[in-house]
C-alpha positions, 0 to 999 in steps of 0.5 A: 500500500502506497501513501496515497489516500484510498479515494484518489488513488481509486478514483473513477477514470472511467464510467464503468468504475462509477459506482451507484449512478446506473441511470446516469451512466447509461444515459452518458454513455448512450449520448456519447456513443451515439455523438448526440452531445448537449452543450451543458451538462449539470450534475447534482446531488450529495457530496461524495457520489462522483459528480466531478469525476463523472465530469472529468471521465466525460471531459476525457470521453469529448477529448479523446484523440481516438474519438468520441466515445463512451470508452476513451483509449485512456492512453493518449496524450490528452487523455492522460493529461486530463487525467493529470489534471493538465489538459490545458482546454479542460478548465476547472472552476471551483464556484466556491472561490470564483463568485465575483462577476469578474471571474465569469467574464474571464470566462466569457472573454476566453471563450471566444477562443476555441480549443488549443489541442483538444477536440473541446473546451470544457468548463467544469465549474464545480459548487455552481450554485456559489455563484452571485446572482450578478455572475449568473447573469453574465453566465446566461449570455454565453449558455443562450448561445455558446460556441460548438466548440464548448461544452460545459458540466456544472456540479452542484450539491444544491440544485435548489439555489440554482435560477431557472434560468441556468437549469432550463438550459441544462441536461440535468442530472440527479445523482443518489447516495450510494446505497450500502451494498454497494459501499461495502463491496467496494470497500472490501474489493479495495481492501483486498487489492491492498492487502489490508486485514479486516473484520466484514462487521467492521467494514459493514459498519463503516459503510453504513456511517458513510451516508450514502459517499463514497469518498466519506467511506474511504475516508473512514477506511484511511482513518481505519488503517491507520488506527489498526495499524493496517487491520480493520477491527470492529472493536476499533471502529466502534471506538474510532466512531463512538458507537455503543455496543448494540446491546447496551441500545437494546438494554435501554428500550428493555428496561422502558418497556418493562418499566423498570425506571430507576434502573434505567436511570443509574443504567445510563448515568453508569454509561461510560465510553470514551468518545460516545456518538450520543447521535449515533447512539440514539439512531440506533435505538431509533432503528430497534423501536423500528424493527420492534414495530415491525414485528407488531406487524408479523415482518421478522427480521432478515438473517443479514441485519446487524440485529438479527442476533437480538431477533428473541428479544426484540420480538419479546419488547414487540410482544408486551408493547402497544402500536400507540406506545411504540409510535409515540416513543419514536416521536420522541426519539424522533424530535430529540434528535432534531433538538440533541445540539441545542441542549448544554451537551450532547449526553444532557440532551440524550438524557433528557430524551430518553426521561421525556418517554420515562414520564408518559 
């Protein structure tokens, strides 16, 4: 294993190494194999899920010197440039950084010159929607009307604060989180490759605190192997994210629904764990009342859930519990979670939850 972090040394260089974006992909892939080629293209969707490098792939796709197509020979020398990131005809904007009106008219005042070595000239302007309203505007009068010879992908992770004046004139893209399975498999496949030692409980486990990114997953795993010194272990990724045992989650909502008050009281003043997510811990209480729920409805549990191994006790909780306790618990649960920062600290706001159900 190099010292380069795992998700730019894996980074997507071509439309099949995307992960989770089927719909997207095929769409791109269809477009550039039968040369029908929108002048702007825009991208939107969380952080993480490939945006940019969909652009980068398609920049490369456009500038191919083979052709056009939705498999670039990846050997060339603009291919490789852009690659590298030194193509000088792919311009990459960061919409963060260039807000002022003046940045969009070195656009506009470049673009009257067509591509140097390349096919294109291509404008990756990422963040878009971190434009001022006054750039926008300057930016319409070239997206009227632009020149064959350029082509734009914008990449956004708020699509709402885009004016429909820019979106009508775009083929949009909405690009999802990347589910879980996915994540996972590619994290081990990874992992693999660089023979690194892990526990499958621990990756699953990163790829389920990785909200829907795949960049936020390999982050994690960089930050795994370096605790481990290069082995993957549940124990340690329960300490690295400060998630608490399931168990003691599930000793919780036992001792709720079997009134059991004051030993649930000294039971969570008792609760000491270095670094404890408190939002984490109440997600996972969360997730059980759901499956307790679920069981009042005869849905069992799936072999592969992380809460199969506690299915006898959830399906006891189910079994003395009433539809209307359990759904009034999760509103509780539910607007605590909304309200945890706001209390003097996060075990104070946890606490204060969890007596609020002690009380009904």
């Amino acid at each position: 294993m190099n010292n380069l972090i795992l998700s730019l040394k894996y980074r997507p260089q071509s439309l099949n190494e995307i992960i989770g974006q089927k719909y997207t992909v095929n769409a791109i892939k269809n477009s550039l194999d039968m040369n029908y080629i929108h002048n702007i293209w825009l991208f939107s969707g969380s952080h993480g899920i490939g945006k940019t490098s969909i652009a980068r792939i398609l920049a490369k796709s456009l500038n191919c010197k083979i052709k056009i197509s939705s498999k670039p020979c990846r050997k060339c020398n603009n291919c490789i440039e852009i690659e590298k990131n030194n193509f000088i005809d792919v311009i990459e904007i960061d919409g963060a950084s260039k807000t002022k009106i003046e940045d969009i008219k070195d656009i506009l005042e470049n673009s009257k010159y067509p591509p140097i070595i390349g096919r294109y000239k291509i404008y990756i302007i990422d963040e878009v929607h971190m434009l001022s309203k006054y750039s926008f505007n300057a930016m319409l009068k070239i997206l009227e009307n632009p020149p064959k010879y350029i082509k734009f992908i914008l990449a956004t992770t708020e699509i709402n604060k885009i004016p429909e004046t820019i979106l009508s004139r775009c083929l949009n893209f909405y690009l999802n989180k990347i589910n879980i399975e996915e994540i996972n498999k590619n994290i081990i496949r990874i992992l693999k490759k660089e023979k690194i030692f892990f526990e499958n409980e621990a990756i699953l486990l990163l790829s389920n605190n990785s909200n829907g990114s795949m960049r936020d997953a390999l982050n994690l795993v960089d930050q795994s192997i370096i605790l481990g010194k290069k082995k993957i272990l549940i124990n340690d990724i329960n300490k690295m994210l400060g998630i608490v045992n399931i168990n003691i989650s599930l000793k919780i909502l036992e001792y709720i629904f079997y009134k059991k008050n004051e030993t649930l009281i000294n039971f969570i003043n008792n609760i000491y764990i270095e670094n404890v997510n408190w939002e984490l811990f109440l997600l996972d209480i969360i997730n059980i009342l759901h499956k307790i729920y679920l069981f009042k409805f005869n849905i069992k549990i799936n072999k592969d859930d992380k809460y199969y191994i506690y299915y006898k006790k959830i399906k006891n909780i189910s079994k003395i519990s009433s539809y209307n306790k359990i759904k009034l618990y999760y509103k509780i649960l539910i607007k605590g979670r909304k309200n945890l920062y706001l209390a003097p600290n996060l075990k104070i706001g946890f606490e204060m939850i969890i007596l609020e159900i002690l009380t009904i």
